[in-house]
Each structure stands twice: as structure tokens, then as C-alpha cells.
C-alpha positions in Angstrom: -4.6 -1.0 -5.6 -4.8 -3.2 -7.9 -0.6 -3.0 -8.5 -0.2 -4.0 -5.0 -2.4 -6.9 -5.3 -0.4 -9.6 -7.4 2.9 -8.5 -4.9 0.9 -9.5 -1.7 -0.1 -12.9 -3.5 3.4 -13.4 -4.1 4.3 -12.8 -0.6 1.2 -15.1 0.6 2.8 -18.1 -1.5 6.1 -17.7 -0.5 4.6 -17.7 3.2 6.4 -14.6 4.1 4.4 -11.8 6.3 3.7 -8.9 4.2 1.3 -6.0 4.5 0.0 -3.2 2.2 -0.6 0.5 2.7 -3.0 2.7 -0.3 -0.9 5.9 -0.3 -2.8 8.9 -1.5 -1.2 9.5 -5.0 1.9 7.0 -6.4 5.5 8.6 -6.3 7.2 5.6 -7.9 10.6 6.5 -10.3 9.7 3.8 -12.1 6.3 3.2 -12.9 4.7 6.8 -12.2 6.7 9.9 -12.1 10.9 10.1 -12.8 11.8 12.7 -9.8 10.0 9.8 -7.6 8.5 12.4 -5.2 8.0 11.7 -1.4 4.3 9.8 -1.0 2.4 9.6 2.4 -0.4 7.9 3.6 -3.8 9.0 4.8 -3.8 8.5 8.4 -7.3 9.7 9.1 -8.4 7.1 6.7 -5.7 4.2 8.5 -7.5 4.8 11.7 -10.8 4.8 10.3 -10.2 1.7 8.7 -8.1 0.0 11.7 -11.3 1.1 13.8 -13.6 -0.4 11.6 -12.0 -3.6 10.9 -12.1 -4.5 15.0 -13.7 -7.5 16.4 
């Protein structure tokens, strides 16, 4: 999370539309692991969260 964080201020600034998803572990060549495996996202959680965050 907190990797993501200074990126979507960025965006904000520049007043470009930007969004963030937490993935479940970090595959990243460059920052995490070199054979940069495939990452996914929790979509039990994205729901849960999407359901929650409704007006």
C-alpha cells in the first residue's frame, strides 16, 4: 500500500484519473522478485469492499 500511495498523489496533481488495486502478494521484476511472476487480485475482497463503500 503504502508504494502505491505517493503514485496516486502524483496522478491527483497532474489531474489525471487513476485508480489503485492491493493485489494479494507483489510480482514486480523490479522491486520484488526478478522472474516477475503473474499477481491477481482478491475479488472476494473487491466486492466486499465495492459493497461496503455504497451510498
Amino acid at each position: 500500500m503504502l508504494n502505491i500511495l505517493p503514485g496516486g498523489y502524483d496522478m491527483r496533481s497532474g489531474r489525471i484519473a487513476s485508480q489503485c488495486l492491493l493485489l494479494d502478494y507483489p510480482g514486480c521484476k523490479k522491486h520484488w522478485d526478478p522472474k516477475g511472476p503473474p499477481t491477481a487480485i482478491n475479488e472476494d475482497l473487491l466486492v466486499r469492499i465495492i459493497v461496503t463503500a455504497r451510498p
